[in-house]
N, C-alpha and C positions, 0 to 999 in steps of 0.2 A: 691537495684537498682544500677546498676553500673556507676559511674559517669565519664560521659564525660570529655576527656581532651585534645583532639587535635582538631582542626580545621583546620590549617596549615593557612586558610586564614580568614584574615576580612578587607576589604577595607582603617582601617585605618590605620593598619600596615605592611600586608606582599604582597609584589607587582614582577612580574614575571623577570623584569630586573636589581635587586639588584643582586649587584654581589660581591664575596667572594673570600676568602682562603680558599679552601679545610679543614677538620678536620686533624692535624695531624696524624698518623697512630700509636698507643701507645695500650698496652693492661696495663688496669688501676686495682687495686683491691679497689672493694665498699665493706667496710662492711655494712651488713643490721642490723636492733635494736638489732633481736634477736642474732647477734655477728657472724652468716652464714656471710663466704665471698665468692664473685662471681667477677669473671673476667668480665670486659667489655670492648668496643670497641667506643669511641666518634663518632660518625658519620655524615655528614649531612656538614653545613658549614651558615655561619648569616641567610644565608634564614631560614632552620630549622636546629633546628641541636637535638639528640638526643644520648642515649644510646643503645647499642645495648649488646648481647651477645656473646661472642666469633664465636658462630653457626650462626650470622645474624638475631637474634630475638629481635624484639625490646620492650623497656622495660621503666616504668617510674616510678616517686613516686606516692605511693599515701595519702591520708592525714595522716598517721600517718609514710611517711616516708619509707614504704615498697619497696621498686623495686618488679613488676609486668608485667607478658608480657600484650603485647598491642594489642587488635583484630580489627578489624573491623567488624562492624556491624550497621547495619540500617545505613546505608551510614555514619558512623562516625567512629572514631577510640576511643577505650575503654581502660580500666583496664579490665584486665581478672580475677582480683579475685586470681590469683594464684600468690607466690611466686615466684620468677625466683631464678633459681640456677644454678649451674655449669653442662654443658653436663652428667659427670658422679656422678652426686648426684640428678637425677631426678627419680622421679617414673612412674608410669603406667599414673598415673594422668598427668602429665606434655607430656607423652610421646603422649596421647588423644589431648591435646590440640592442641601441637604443631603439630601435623601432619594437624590438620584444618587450621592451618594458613598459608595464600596464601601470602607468603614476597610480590612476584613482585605484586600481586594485591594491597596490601599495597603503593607500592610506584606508580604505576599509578593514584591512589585516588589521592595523592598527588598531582601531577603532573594536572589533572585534576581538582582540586578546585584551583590551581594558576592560573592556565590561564583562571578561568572563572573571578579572580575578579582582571583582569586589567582594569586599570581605567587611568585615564586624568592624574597622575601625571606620566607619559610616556609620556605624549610632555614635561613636564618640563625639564626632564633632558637631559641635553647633550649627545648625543651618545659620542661625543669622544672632546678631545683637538685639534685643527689645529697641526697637526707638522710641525712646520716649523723650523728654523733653532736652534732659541733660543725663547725660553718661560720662564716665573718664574713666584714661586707661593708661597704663604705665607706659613709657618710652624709654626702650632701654638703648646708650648708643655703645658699640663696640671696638677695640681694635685689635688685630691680630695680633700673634705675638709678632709676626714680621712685618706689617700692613700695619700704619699710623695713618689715623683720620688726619687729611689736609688740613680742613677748614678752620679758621682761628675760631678761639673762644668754643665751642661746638655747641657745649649746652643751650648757650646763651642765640646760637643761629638756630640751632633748629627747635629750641624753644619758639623763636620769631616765625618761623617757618610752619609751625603745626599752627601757634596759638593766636598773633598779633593781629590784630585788627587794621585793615590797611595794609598788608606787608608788600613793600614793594621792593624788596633786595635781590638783585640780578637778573631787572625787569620783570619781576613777578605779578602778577594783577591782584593775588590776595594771597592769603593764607589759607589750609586746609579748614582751618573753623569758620575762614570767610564764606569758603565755598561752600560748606555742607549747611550755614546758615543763608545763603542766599537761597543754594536747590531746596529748600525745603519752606523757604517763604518764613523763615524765624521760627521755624517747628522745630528746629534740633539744635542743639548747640553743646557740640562735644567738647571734650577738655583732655587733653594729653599731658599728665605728668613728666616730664623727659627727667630722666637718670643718668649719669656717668659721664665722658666713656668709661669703660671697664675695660684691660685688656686679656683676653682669652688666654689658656693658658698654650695653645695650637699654634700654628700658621696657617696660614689661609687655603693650603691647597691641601693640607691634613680634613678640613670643612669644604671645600667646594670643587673640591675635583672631579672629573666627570666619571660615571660606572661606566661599562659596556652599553648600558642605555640611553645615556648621555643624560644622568639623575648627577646632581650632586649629592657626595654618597655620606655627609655627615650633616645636612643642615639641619635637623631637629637634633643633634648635641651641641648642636651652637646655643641653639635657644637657651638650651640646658644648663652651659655653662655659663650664659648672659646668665640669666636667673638666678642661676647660685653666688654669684658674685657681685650682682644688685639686692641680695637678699640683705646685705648687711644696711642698707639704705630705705629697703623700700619696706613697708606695713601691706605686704599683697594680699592681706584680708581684707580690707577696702577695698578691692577690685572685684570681687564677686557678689555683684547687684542683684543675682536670683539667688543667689544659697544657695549653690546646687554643690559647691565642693571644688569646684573648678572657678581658676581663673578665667573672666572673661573672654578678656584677648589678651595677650601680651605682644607689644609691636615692638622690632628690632632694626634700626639702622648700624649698617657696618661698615668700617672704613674700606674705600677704595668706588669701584666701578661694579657696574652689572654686566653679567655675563648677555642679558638679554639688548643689552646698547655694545655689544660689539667685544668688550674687555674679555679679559684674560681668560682661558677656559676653567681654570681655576675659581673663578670669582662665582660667587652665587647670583643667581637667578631671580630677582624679586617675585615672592609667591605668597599665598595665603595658605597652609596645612593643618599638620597637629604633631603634639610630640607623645610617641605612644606604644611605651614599654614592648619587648617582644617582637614589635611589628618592624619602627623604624630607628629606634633607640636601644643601645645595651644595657642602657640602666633601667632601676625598676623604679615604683611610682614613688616609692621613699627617699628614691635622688631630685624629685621634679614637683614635691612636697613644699610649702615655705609659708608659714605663718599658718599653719592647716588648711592650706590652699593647693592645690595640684593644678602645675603649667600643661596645658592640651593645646590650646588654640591657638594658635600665632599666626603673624604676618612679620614679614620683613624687607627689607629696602637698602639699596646703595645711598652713601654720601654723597658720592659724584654722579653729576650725569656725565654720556659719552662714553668715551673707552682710552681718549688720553685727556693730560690736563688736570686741573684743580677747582675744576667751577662744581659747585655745591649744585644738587639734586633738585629739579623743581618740586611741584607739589604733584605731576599730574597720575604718574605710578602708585604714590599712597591714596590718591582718593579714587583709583582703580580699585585698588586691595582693598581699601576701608568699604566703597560700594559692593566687596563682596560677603564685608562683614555683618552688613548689614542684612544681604539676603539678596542681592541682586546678581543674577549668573552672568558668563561671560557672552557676550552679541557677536566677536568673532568666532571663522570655525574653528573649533576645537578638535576635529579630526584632521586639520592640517590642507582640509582641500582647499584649493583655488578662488573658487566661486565668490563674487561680490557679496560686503554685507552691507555693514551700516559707516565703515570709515572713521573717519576723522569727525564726522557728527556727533558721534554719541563716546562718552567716558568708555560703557564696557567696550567699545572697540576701538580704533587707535586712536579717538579722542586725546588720551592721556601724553601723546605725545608732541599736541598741540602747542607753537612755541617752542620748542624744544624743553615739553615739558611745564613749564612756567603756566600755561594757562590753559587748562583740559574746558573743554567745551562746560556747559552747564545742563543739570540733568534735564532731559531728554520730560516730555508733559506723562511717556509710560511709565520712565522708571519713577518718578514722581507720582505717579496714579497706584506704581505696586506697594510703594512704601508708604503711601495715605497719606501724602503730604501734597497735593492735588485731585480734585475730586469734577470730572470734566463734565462738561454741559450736553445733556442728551439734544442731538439732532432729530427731531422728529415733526416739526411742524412745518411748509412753507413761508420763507420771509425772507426778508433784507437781514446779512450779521454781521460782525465786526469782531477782529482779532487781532488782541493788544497783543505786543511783542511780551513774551511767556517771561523774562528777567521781571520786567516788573509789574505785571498782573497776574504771575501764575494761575493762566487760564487755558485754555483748552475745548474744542469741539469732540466727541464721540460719534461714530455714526454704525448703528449694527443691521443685519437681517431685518429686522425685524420690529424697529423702532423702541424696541427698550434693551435696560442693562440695569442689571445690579448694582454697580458703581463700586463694586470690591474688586480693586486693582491684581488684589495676590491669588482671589477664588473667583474668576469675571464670569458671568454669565447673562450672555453668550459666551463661548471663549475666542468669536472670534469677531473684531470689532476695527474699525480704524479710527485715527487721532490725528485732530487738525492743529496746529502750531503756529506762531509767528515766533522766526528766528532770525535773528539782525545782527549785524555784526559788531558788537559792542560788548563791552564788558569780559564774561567768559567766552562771551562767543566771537569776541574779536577776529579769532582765526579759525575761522568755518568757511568754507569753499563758497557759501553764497547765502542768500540773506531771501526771506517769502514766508509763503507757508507751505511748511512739511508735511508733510503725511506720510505716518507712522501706519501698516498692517499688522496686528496682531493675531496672530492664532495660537495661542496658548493649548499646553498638554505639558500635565503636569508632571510626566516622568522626563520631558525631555528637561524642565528645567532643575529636575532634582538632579538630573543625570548631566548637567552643563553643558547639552548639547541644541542648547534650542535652534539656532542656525547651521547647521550641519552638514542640512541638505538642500541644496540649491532650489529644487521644486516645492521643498515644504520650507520654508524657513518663518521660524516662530515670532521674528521679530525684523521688518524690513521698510527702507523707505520705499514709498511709492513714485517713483524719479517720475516727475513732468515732462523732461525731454525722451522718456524710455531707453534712457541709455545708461549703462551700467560702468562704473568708476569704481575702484577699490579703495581710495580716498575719498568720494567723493567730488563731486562737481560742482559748479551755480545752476547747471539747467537740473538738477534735482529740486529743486523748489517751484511754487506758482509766486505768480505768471509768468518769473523770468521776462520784465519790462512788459511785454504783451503779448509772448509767444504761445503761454500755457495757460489756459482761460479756466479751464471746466474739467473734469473729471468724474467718472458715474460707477463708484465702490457697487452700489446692487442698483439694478433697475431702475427700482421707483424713489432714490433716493441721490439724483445729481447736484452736482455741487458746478458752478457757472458763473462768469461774470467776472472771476476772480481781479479783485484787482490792488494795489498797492500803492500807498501813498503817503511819503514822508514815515515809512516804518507800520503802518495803519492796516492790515488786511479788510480787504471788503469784501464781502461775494453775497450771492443770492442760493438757496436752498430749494431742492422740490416744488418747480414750478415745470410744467408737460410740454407747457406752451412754447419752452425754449427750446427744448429738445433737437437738438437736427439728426439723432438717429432715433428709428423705430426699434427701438429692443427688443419691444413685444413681440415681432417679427423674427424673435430666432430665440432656442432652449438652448443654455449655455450650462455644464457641468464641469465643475473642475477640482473635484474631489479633497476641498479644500479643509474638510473636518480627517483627514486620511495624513497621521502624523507619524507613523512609526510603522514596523516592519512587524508581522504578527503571523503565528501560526497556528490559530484558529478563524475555523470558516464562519465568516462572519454573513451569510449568506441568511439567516431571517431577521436579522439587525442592522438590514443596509441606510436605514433610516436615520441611524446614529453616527452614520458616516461618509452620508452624500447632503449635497446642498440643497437639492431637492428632492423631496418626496417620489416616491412609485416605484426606486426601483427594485428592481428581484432579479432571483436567479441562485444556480446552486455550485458550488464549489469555489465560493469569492475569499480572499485572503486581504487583509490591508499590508499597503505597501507605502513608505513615505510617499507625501503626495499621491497617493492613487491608488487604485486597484490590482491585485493579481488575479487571474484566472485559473485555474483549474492545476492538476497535481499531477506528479509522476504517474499515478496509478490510476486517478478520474479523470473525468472530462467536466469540462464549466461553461455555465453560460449567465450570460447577463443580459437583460430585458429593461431597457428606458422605462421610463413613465410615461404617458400620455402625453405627446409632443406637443398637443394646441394650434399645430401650424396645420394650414390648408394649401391642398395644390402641390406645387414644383419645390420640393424640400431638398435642399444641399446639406451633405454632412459630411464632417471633419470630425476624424478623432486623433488623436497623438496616443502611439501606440510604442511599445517594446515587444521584444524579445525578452524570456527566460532563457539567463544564460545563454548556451547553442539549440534551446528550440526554436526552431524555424514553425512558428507558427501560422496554420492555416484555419483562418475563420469566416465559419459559415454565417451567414446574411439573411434573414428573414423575415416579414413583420405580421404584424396583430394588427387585424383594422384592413381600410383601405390602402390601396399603394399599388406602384411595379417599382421594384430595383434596378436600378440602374447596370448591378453588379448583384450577386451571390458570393463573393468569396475575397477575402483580403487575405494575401499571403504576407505575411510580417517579416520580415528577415533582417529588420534594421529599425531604431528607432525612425519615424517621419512621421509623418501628418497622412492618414490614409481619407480616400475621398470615394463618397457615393450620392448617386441622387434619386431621389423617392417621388415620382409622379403620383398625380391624382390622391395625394392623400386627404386625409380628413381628421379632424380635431381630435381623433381617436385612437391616429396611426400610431404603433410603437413599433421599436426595431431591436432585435435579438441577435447575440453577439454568442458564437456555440463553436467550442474546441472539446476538441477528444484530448484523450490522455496524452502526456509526454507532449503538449502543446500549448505551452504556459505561455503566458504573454502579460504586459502591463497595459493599462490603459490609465493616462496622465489626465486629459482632458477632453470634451466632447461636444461638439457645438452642431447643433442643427438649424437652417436658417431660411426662411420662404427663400424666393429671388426676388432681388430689386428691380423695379423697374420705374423709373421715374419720368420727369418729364420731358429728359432729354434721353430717346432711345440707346441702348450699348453701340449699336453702330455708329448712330453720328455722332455720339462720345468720342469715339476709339482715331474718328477722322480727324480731331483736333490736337487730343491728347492721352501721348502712350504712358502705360504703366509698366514698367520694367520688373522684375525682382535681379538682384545684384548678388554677388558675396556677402555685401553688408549690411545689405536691406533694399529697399528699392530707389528708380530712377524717373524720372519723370521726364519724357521726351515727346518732338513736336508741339510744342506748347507756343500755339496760333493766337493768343488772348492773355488776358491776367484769369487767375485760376485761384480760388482760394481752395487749400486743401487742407482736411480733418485726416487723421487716420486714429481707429481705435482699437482696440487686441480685443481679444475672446470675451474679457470682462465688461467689455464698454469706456473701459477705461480711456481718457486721449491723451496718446501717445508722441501725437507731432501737430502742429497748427504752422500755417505759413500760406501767402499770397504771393505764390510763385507766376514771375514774367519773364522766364526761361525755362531751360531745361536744368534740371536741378537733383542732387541727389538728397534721399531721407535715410540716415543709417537708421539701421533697425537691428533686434536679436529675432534671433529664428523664432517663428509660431505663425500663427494665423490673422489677420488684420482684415480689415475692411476700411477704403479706401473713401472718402465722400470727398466730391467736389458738388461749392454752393457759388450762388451770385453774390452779387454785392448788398443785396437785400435780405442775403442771409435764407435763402430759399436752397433747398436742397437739388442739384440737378441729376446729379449722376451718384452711382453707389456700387462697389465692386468689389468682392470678395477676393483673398493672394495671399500666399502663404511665400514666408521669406525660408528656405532651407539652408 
């Protein structure tokens, strides 16, 4: 019988708003008993954290110590019985399994049993610290009764280390007060009391050893006993700045290494929680009591960084924790998927490991705009602008729908906006993948960030850069910034609001704003839908409130469901349809939509319009996610197009683009004789190329994706979707224009 070993959840330890340091990104070798070594990958972060195999397969011990992949079954996650081994040392056997295992269903489980068992110690914890001008908080350091802090002097380093002005000890760039007075532009300036060490009256692996969930199964008694044992020193009545009855924060460094840099399985996980009678502690509030104060809140942290050695901690983990304490949610996914975020860019994502540690990027103009400590310049008029690198002008462009905003970073409205940056490589951001300006997408919805899940989901993510070369890094790149020397010029967030010219110089952003004239695509020329106000999974028909959840106005229809990023259609037992707005386009209409499947329904949908028109088609049989394609003649500024499934023929629709056809001045034919357009694996190719050719390509949003003046054949990588293709002269005159979808 195969023995269970994950549950991820049990109400009295793993709760949906505990927040973390990402797992470092290290490929490790485990030897297993029989002496076979196998590479693996730590993954996950305090909430769960796990082993994986270099391919994504997840993998555990089992009681005699084996690493074995991990399945799912009968709604739990299992030992498979099989050895785990390297890619190329597997057999037929291995090769069977593994093709049954569904990864991303694996981490929706997940994700699914955490938010079924949130529970009341969610009104305990503080969402965030007040920031105000100046705050301070105790620092307690610890050591085990078996586990002695390395570092000499201790008080006196990480005194230097939280508080020194200038700290430059083991190549450090500054101090945690450096940084949170730098990001904040001298608006905040914390102050950390440091205490002890103290030594616990445990060992280490009595506090940090892993449950069946892979939780350390005493870290809020640690806190506990820190506390009782700093209580003879500390006046923790001064620490509670609202009066509420509760300590603040209470922050804990402990001797040794972190379990999320590799160390001992034993060792603790740097995380932010709470300590909370009943729930995760066996003592009651009269043990966690001290001065008429009650310990709840914490954060805690390794001495050392890495997993051997004696080298002391950078800063870049506590001013992860501390940006949570303040109210900033985590930017990596937190349900463990794959999918690209934000990297080594930004603090909440691997930022903090920047340097090994020593120097985490510097906040980010959002997370600055959510804390009020940057206030960004609305985009809305045509001209010439300029943007000073963000360290020392804390500045910032905004650009929305609709040319205004609130300017309330934590309630935005619009919620959903983009953010233009200059980021250089100097200072905190010395070790940033590449140096321009950034552009930050926001679509904010406020349960995913209550719920710490704002990136989650690949199609909807609440917080992303907008990469200039269109290609995606889990680090991070240099072709993520404009212009990338003079590759990536322009970019066009909505319509009537392009961004062009972009240029760089000696650190200096330049660019030109909403002028028509520049333009070298006709957007007007095609309705682009991409259901970008559609954040979360829902089971109410939101079918007379589509308006509150499409990007454009008009549309309707009955049996609609929201689905991250996009729409669902109809139900087990109804049938659904959905009905465009008024298209605007005249004539020869192409349409794309990016569609799913529910589940195993093989959905078949019927085709029809309002208005003028002939279909090209009447029916899209769905049976796999793709890009489905029809064309609409003879339409008129009035044509609409209705999308109708019967019951038990659910389906997603992601995105929806309808587009006249191009025809420019150079016909498709004698285009096609000069120069071919390929789609590849990777993206497309560009072949016979008789001439120099300057080529734009831009995705659904108008966005551009790639620029280059190709005098060969040449390949462009790309991610799967829908593009349009322009080549111009050297006058900058548009000749040719071509719709290709990469699959």
């Amino acid at each position: 019988m195969k023995k269970i070993i994950f549950m991820f959840l049990c109400a009295a330890t793993c709760i949906a708003t505990l927040m973390a340091v990402p797992a470092k990104r290290l490929t490790q070798t485990i030897v297993q008993p029989d002496g076979t070594e196998i590479e693996v990958i730590l993954s996950g972060d305090e909430y769960c954290h796990y082993f994986t195999t270099t391919d994504g397969f997840r993998i555990a011990k089992n009681s005699q110590g084996v690493y074995e992949y991990v399945i799912l079954q009968n709604n739990q996650l299992e030992l498979s019985g099989l050895k785990a081994l390297n890619p190329d040392m597997r057999t037929t056997e291995h090769a069977e399994l593994l093709t049954s295992i569904n990864q991303e269903e694996q981490r929706n489980f997940a994700v699914q049993q955490r938010m079924a068992k949130r529970n009341t110690r969610n009104k305990m914890i503080q969402q965030k610290v007040e920031v105000s001008e100046r705050t301070k908080m105790p620092v307690i350091l610890i050591n085990y009764s078996d586990v002695q802090m390395a570092v000499q002097n201790p008080q006196t380093a990480f005194n230097d280390l939280l508080n020194q002005t200038g700290y430059a000890a083991n190549g450090a760039t500054g101090s945690v007060k450096d940084y949170y007075e730098d990001a904040s532009f001298g608006q905040y300036l914390p102050q950390f009391d440091v205490y002890g060490p103290y030594t616990l009256p445990q060992d280490r692996e009595y506090y940090g050893a892993n449950d069946l969930w892979g939780d350390d199964v005493r870290a809020p008694e640690m806190i506990a006993d820190a506390c009782a044992l700093a209580d003879q020193d500390i006046d923790f009545s001064q620490y509670d700045a609202n009066n509420d009855g509760y300590i603040d924060q209470v922050l804990v460094f402990y001797a040794g290494h972190s379990e999320a840099e590799y160390g001992p399985e034993e060792s603790i996980w740097p995380h932010r929680w709470v300590v909370y009678p009943s729930i995760n502690y066996d003592g009651t509030d009269e043990d966690i009591t001290f001065d008429g104060k009650t310990v709840a809140d914490y954060a805690c942290f390794s001495e050392l960084k890495g997993y051997t050695g004696t080298d002391m901690c950078g800063i870049g983990t506590f001013c992860h924790e501390f940006g949570h304490i303040l109210g900033l949610p985590d930017l990596y996914a937190t349900n463990y998927s794959t999918h690209n975020t934000l990297g080594s860019w930004d603090l909440m994502d691997y930022g903090p490991y920047n340097n090994d540690g020593r120097t985490p990027p510097t906040m980010s103009a959002y997370e600055r705009f959510y804390l009020g400590w940057l206030t960004p310049t609305i985009l809305h008029e045509a001209g010439n602008y300029e943007l000073v690198e963000i360290q020392s002008s804390n500045q910032a462009y905004i650009i929305t729908s609709t040319g205004e905003h609130n300017l309330d970073g934590a309630n935005p409205d619009p919620t959903s906006f983009y953010l233009l940056e200059n980021r250089q490589q100097t200072s905190w951001d010395t070790y940033l993948p590449g140096h321009g300006m950034l552009v930050t997408k926001v679509n904010y919805s406020a349960t995913k960030w209550e719920n710490n899940t704002v990136n989650n989901t690949s199609r909807s993510m609440g917080v992303e850069i907008v990469q200039a070369d269109g290609r995606s890094s889990t680090d991070g790149d240099s072709g993520d910034t404009y212009p990338n020397g003079s590759l990536y010029t322009s970019f066009t967030p909505y319509t009537n609001y392009p961004v062009y010219n972009i240029t760089e110089n000696n650190g200096l952003i330049s660019f030109a704003f909403m002028d028509s004239s520049t333009q070298s695509r006709e957007d007007a020329d095609c309705f682009t839908e991409m259901f970008e106000r559609c954040t979360q999974q829902g089971t109410n028909d939101i079918s007379s409130s589509l308006n509150n959840y499409c990007d454009n106005d008009g549309w309707s229809g009955t049996k609609i469901f929201e689905e991250n990023g996009g729409l669902k259609l109809a139900s087990s037992s109804s049938g659904g349809e959905l009905t465009t707005p008024t298209l605007g386009l005249t004539g020869t209409i192409n349409v794309e939509a990016l569609l799913s499947p529910f589940g195993n329904d093989n959905a078949t949908i019927t085709l029809s319009l309002t208005g003028n028109g002939t279909l090209s088609t009447t029916q899209w049989q769905v049976t796999a996610e793709d890009v489905y394609t029809c064309s609409i003649s003879d339409a008129d500024a009035s044509t609409q197009l209705t999308l109708s499934v019967e019951a038990d023929n659910r389906f997603y629709i992601y995105a929806f683009e309808a587009c006249n056809e191009t025809i420019s001045t150079v016909n498709q034919a004698h285009s096609q004789t000069f120069l071919q357009i390929l789609p590849t694996e990777n993206g497309l190719r560009f072949e016979n190329v008789l001439q120099p050719s300057n080529i734009r390509i831009y995705n659904a949003m108008g966005q551009l994706c790639w620029q280059q003046k190709i005098l060969d054949a040449q390949d462009c990588p790309l991610p799967q979707g829908f593009y349009i293709v322009s080549i111009f002269n050297d006058a900058g005159q548009l000749q040719y224009s071509q719709k290709i979808v990469c699959q």
